[in-house]
C-alpha positions as CSV (number, residue, x, y, z in Angstrom):
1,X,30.6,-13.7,-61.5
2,X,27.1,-15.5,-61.0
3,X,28.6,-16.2,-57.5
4,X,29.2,-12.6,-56.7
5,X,25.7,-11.5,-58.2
6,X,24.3,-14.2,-56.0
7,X,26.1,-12.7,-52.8
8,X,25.5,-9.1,-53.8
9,X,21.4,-10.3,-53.9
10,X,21.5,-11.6,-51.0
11,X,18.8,-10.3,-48.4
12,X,17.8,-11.8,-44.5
13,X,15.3,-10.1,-43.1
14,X,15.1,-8.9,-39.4
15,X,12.8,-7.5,-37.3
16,X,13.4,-4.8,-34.1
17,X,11.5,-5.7,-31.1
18,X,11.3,-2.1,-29.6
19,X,12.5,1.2,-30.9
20,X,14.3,2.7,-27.6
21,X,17.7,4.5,-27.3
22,X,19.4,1.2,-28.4
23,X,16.7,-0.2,-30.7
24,X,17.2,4.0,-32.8
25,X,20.9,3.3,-32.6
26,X,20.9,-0.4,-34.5
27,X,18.2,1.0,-37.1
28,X,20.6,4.1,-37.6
29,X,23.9,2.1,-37.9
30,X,21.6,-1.1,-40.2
31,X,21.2,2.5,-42.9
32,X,24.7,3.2,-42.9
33,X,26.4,0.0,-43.5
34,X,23.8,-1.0,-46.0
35,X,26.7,-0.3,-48.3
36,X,29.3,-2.5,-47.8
37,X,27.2,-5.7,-46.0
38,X,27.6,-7.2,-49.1
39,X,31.6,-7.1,-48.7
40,X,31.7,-7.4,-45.2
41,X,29.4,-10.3,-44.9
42,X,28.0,-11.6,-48.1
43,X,24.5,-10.3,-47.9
44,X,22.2,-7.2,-47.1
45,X,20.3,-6.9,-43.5
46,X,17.1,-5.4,-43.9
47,X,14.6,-4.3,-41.3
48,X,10.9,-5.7,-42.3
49,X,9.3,-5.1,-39.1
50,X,9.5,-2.5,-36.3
51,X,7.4,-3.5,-33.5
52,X,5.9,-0.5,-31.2
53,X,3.6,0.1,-28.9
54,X,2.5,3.3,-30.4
55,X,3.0,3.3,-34.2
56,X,2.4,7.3,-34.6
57,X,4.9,8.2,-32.5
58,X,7.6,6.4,-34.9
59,X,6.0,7.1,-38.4
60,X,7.7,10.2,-38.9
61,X,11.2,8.5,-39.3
62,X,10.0,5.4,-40.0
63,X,8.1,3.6,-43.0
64,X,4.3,2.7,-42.2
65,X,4.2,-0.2,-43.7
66,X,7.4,-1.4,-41.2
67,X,5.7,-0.6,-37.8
68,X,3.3,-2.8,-36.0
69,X,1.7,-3.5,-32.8
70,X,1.2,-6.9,-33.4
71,X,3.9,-9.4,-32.4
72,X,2.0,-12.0,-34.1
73,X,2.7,-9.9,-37.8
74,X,6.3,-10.9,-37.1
75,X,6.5,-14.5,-35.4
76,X,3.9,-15.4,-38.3
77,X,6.4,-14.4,-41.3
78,X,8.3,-16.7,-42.7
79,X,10.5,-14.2,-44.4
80,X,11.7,-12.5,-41.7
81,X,14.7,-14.9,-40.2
82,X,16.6,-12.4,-37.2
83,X,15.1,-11.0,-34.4
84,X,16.5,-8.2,-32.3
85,X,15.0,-8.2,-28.7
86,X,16.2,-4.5,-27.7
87,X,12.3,-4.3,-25.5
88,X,13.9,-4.8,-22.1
89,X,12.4,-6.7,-19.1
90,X,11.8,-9.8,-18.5
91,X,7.8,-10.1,-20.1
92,X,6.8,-9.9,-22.9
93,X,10.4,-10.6,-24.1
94,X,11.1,-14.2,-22.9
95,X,7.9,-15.4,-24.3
96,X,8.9,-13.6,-27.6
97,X,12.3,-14.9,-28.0
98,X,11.1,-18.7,-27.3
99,X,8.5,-18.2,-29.6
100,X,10.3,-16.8,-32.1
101,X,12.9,-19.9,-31.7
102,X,10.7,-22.4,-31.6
103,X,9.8,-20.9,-35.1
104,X,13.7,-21.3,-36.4
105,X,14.0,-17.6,-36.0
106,X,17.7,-16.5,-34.9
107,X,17.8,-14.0,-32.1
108,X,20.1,-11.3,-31.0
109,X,19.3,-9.6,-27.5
110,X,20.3,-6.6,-25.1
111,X,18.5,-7.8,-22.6
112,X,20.5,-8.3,-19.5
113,X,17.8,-8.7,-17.0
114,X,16.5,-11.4,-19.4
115,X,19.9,-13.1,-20.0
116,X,21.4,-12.8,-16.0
117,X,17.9,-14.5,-15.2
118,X,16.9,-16.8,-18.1
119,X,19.5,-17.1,-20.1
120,X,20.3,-21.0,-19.5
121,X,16.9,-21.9,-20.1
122,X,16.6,-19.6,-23.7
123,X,20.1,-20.9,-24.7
124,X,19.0,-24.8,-24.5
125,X,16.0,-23.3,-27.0
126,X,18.1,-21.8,-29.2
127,X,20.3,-25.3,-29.5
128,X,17.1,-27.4,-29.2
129,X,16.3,-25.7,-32.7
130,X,19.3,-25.2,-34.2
131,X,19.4,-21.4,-34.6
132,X,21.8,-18.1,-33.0
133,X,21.5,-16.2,-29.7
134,X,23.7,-13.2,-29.3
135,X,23.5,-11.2,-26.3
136,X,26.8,-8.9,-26.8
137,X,25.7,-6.1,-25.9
138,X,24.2,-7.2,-22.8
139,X,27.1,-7.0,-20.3
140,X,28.8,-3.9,-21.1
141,X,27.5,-2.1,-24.3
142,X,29.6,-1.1,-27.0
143,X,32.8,-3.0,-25.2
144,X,33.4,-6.9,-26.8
145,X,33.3,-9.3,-23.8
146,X,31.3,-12.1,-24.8
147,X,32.7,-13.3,-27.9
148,X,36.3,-12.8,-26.8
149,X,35.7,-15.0,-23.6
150,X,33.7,-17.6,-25.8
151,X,35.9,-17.5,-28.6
152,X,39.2,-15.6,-28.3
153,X,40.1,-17.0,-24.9
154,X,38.7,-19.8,-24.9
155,X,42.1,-21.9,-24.8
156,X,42.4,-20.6,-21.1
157,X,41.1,-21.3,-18.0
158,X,40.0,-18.3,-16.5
159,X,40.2,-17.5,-13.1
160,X,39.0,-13.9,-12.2
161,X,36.6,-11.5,-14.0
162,X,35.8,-7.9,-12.3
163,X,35.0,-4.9,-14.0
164,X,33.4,-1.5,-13.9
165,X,30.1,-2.3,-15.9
166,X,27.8,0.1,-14.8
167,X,28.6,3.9,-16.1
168,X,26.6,5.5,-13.7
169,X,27.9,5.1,-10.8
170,X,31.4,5.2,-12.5
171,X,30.5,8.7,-13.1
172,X,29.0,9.6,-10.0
173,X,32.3,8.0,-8.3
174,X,34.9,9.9,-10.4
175,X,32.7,13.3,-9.7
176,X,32.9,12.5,-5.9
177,X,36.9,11.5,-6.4
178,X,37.8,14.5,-8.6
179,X,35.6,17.3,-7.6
180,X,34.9,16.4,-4.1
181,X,31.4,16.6,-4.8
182,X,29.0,14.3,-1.9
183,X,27.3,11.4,-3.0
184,X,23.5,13.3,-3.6
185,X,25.3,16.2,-5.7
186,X,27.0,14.1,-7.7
187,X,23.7,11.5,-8.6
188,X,21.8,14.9,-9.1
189,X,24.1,15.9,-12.1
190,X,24.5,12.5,-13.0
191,X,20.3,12.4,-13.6
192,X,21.1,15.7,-15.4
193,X,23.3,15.1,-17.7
194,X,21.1,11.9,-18.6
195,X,23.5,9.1,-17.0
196,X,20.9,8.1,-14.4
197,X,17.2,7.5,-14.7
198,X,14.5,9.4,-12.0
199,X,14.7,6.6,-10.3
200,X,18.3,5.6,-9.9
201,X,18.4,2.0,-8.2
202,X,19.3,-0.2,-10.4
203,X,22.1,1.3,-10.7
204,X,23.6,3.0,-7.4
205,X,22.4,-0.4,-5.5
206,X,24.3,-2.6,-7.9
207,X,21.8,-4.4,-9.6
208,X,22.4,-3.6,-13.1
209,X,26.2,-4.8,-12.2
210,X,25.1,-7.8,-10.6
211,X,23.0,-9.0,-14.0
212,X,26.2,-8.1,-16.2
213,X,28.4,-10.0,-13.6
214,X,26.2,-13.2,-13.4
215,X,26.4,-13.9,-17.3
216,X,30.2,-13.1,-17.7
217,X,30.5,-15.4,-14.6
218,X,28.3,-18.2,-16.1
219,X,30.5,-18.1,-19.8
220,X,34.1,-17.7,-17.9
221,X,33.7,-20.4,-15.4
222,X,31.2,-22.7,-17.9
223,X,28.6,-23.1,-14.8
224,X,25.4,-21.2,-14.8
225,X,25.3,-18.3,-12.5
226,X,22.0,-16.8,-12.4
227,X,21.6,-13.0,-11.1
228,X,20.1,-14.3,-7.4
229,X,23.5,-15.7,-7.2
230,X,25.0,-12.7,-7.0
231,X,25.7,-10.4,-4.0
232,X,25.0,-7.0,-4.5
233,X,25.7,-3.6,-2.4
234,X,25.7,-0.1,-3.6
235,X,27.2,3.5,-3.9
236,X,25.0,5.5,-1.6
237,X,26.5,5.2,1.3
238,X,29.8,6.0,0.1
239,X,31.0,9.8,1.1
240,X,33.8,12.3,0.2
241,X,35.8,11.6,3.6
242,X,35.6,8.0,2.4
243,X,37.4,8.7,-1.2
244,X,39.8,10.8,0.6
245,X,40.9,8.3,3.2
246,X,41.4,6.3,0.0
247,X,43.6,9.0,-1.5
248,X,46.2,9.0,1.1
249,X,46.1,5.4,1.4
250,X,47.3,5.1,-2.1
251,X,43.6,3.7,-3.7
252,X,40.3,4.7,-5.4
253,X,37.0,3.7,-4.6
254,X,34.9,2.3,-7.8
255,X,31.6,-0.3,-7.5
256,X,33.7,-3.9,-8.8
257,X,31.6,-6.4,-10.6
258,X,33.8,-9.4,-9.2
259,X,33.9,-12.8,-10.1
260,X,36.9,-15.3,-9.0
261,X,37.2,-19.1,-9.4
262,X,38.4,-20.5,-6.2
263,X,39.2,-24.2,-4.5
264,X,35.6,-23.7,-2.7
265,X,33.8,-22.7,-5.9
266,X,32.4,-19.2,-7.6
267,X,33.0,-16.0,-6.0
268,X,30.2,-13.5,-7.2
269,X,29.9,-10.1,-5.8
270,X,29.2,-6.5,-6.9
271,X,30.3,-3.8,-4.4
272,X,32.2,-0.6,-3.6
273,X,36.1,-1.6,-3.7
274,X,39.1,-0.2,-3.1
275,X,41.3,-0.9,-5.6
276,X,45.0,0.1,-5.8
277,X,45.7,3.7,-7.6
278,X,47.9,1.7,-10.0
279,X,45.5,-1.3,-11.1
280,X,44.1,-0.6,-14.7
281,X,40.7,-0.5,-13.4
282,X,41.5,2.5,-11.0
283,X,42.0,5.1,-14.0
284,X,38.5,3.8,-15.8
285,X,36.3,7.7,-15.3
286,X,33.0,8.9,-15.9
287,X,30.6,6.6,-17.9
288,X,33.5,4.5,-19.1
289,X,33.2,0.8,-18.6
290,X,35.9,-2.3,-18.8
291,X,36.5,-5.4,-18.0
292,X,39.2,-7.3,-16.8
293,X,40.3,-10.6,-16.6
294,X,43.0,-13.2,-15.7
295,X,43.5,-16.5,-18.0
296,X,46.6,-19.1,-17.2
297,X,47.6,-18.4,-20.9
298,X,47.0,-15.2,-22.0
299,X,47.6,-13.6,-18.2
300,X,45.7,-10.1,-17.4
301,X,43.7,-8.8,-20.3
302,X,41.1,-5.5,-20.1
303,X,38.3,-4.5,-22.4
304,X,37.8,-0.7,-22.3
305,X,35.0,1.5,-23.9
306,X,31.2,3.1,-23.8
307,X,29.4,0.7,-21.6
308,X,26.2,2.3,-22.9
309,X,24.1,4.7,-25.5
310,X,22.7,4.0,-28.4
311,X,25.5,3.7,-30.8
312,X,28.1,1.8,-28.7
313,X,25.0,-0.6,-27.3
314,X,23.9,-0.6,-30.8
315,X,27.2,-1.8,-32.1
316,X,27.3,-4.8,-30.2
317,X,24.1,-5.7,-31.5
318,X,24.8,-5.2,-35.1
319,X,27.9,-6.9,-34.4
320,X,25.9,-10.2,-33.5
321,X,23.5,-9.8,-36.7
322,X,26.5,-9.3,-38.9
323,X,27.8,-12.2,-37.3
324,X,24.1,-14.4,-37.7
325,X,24.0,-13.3,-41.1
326,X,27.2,-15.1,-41.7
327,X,26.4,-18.4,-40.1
328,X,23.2,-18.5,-41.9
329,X,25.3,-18.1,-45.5
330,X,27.6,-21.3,-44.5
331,X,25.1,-23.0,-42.9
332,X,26.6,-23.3,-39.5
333,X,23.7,-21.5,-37.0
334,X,23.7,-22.9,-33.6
335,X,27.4,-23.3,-33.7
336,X,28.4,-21.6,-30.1
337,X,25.8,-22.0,-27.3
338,X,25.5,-21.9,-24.0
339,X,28.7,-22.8,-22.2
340,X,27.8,-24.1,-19.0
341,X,28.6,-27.7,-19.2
342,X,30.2,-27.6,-15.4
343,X,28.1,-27.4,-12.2
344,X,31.2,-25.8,-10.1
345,X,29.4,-24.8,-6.3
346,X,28.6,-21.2,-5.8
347,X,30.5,-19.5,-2.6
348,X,28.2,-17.9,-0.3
349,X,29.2,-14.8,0.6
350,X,30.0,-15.3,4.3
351,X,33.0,-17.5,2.6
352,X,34.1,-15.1,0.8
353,X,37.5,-13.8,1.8
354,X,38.9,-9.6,1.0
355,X,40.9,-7.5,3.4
356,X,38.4,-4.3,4.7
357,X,38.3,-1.0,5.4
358,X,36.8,0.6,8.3
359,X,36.2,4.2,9.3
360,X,34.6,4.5,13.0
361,X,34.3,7.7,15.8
362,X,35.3,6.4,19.8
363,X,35.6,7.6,22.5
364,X,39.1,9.1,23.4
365,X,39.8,7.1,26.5
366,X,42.6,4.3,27.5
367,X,42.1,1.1,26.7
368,X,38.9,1.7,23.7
369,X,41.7,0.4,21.2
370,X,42.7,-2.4,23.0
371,X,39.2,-3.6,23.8
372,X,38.7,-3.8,19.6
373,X,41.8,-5.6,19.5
374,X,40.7,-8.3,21.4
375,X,37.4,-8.7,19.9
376,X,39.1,-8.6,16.1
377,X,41.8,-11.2,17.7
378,X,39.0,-13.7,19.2
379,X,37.8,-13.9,15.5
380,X,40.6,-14.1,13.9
381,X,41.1,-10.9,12.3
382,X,44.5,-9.2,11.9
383,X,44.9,-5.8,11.8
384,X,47.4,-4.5,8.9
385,X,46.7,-0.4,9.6
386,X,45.7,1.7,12.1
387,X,45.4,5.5,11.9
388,X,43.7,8.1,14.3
389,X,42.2,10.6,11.8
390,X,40.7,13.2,13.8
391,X,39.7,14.4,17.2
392,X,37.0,16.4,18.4
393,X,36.2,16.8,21.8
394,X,36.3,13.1,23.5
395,X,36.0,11.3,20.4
396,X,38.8,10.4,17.9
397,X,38.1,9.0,14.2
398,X,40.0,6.2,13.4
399,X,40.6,4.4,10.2
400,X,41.1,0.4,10.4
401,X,42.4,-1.8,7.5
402,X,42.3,-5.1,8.0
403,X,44.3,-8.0,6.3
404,X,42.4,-10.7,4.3
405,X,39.8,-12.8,5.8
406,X,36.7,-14.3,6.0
407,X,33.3,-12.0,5.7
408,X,31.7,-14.3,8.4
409,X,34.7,-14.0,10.7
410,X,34.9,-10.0,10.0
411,X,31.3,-9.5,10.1
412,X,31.0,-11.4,13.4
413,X,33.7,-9.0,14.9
414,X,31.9,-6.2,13.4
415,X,28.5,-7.2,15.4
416,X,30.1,-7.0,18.8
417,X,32.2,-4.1,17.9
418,X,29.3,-1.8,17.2
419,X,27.3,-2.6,20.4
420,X,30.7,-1.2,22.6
421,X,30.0,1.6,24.3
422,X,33.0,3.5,23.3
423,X,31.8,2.9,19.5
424,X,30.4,6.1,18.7
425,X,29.8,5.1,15.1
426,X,30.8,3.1,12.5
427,X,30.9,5.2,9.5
428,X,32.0,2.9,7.0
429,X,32.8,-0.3,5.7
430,X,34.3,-0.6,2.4
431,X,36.3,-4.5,1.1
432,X,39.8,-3.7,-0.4
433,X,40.7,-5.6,-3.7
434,X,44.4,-7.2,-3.5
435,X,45.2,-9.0,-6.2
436,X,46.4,-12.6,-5.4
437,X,50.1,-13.4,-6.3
């Protein structure tokens, strides 16, 4: 009985570093499992500081005597144990989360430009003094990833990671695949309906994908991948024509976050894909996310769910706390770090092999196709499909898939190719995903 009073009295304190969409959502969902924390996890996690920049624009739903300005209010008290980064950015937040460990504070984060960046670095702090750093909800919101790979596979080797982790161009995609809508129409609603900021970049470039892909990388292949790593291309460039090329050739066009462990080393690359209309990944719409992998154990596993918002984000994060809180009642902080304990060569992308397709306007005469023949054949590229998709006057659109090879070898073709004179234009270039057997 004393045990259970004991349990039941049981209070670590936290403190939010920013009250954003995700920073509202783990305050809202802290209320409503107060409740049943003692059950669930043998104490009660209680916010004792909110850090703002502007206090008055929060004191309406939130205590005055929680809210501060002053970072030093929380790094200097001793009773608050947790930390919850949910600022964003790189600065202030690094400095406050080494701060805050060197203090023996435990420390859950969302921050993936942080983590993809300096995550090795803050991860060697936290096991330097013995405390947690959780960064679930970093890679793809509401949707376990981290903790499965670090824990729940970790009896496998893994070999391949690739997902759709960024919902907004997922939505913007499936708009342009099932409505026909062009790329600008489709971002416009998109910003609308609150999926994409004013200034959309991030995300329809692939940065925000290339962050999320450099930490799943660095825990699946136990060798730090840092987001510079990565190579990144976007969504703008796809059109309409392009998804409905796709159609007929029996694929969809989504932005992959792929990751593959190869002879040569790392493959790391965000960029528009086709993948095969019946691959898992093809049916993922709107502002869904997942991720899937391949272990030699456990063979092809996908993680599916709201990538983003303030709930699903904010359920990750009070996911880790939960899972801090726990630790700190056995005594066992610090227990899973960083996993990076092999140095395995990262490809660069000019090594990197994928099959590709190509959509290009010549000129209708004897002999154009021939003369692109020869210069895909003097690099080694094989052709597996060619279609003529159009003609308008003395020019015929063609579409060109390729079977795998290298990017150097393709790109090199590619160079010549478009300084022919019968090359009108090439329209698009778009890698083809082909999963290895």
């Amino acid at each position: 009985m004393q045990e259970d009073q004991d349990m039941a009295e049981c209070i670590k304190k936290v403190a939010l570093l920013g009250m954003g969409t995700v920073g509202s959502g783990v305050y809202e969902i802290l209320q409503k499992q107060r409740d049943h924390m003692p059950d669930k996890i043998g104490c009660v996690l209680e916010v004792a500081k909110v850090l703002v920049r502007n206090k008055a624009k929060y004191a309406d739903r939130i205590a005055p005597e929680l809210l501060t300005d002053q970072w030093q209010e929380v790094l200097s008290d001793d009773s608050i144990e947790i930390v919850v980064e949910v600022m964003g950015g790189i600065e202030p937040a690094r400095t406050y989360i080494k701060e805050a460990l060197a203090k023996g504070k435990h420390i859950v984060t969302a921050n993936k430009d942080l983590m993809a960046t300096h995550g090795h670095e803050l991860l060697e702090d936290a096991k330097k003094y013995g405390c947690d750093l959780l960064f679930e909800a970093a890679v793809a919101g509401g949707v376990p990833i981290i903790r499965p790979m670090k824990q729940c596979l970790l009896g496998n080797d893994i070999t391949e990671v690739m997902g759709i982790i960024n919902g907004t161009t997922n939505f913007i995609l499936t708009k342009m695949s099932e409505e026909g809508m062009d790329f600008d129409e489709a971002l416009k609603l998109a910003q609308d309906l609150g999926y994409a900021e004013a200034d959309p970049t991030a995300d329809v470039e692939g940065h925000d994908a290339g962050r999320k892909l450099a930490i799943m990388a660095s825990i699946a292949f136990h060798t730090p991948v840092i987001f510079q790593d990565v190579y990144t291309e976007g969504i703008s460039k796809i059109t309409a024509k392009d998804i409905r090329y796709a159609h007929e050739l029996g694929y969809e066009i989504k932005l992959l976050g792929i990751a593959k462990r190869t002879t040569e080393g790392i493959e790391v690359r965000v960029h528009p894909t086709m993948i095969p209309s019946d691959h898992p990944l093809s049916a993922i719409k709107d502002s869904f996310n997942a991720v899937f992998l391949h272990g030699d154990a456990v063979d092809d596993v996908m993680f599916y769910g709201r990538g983003a918002g303030s709930l699903p984000t904010g359920s990750a994060v009070v996911g880790d706390l939960m899972d801090i809180a726990r630790n700190m009642q056995y005594h066992c902080t610090g227990r899973i770090g960083c996993s990076c304990f092999q140095q395995v060569p990262i490809k660069q992308m000019a090594d990197t092999k994928t099959s590709y397709f190509i959509r290009m306007k010549l000129e209708d005469r004897a002999g154009t196709l021939a003369a692109l023949a020869g210069v895909f054949g003097s690099n080694n590229v094989s052709i597996s499909m060619l279609v003529q998709k159009a003609k308008e006057d003395d020019t015929a659109e063609v579409v060109i898939v390729t079977y795998d090879v290298a990017e150097k070898q393709f790109m090199d073709s590619m160079t010549v190719i478009s300084t022919m004179s019968m090359v009108k234009k090439v329209s698009s270039i778009i890698r083809v995903y082909h999963k290895e057997v």
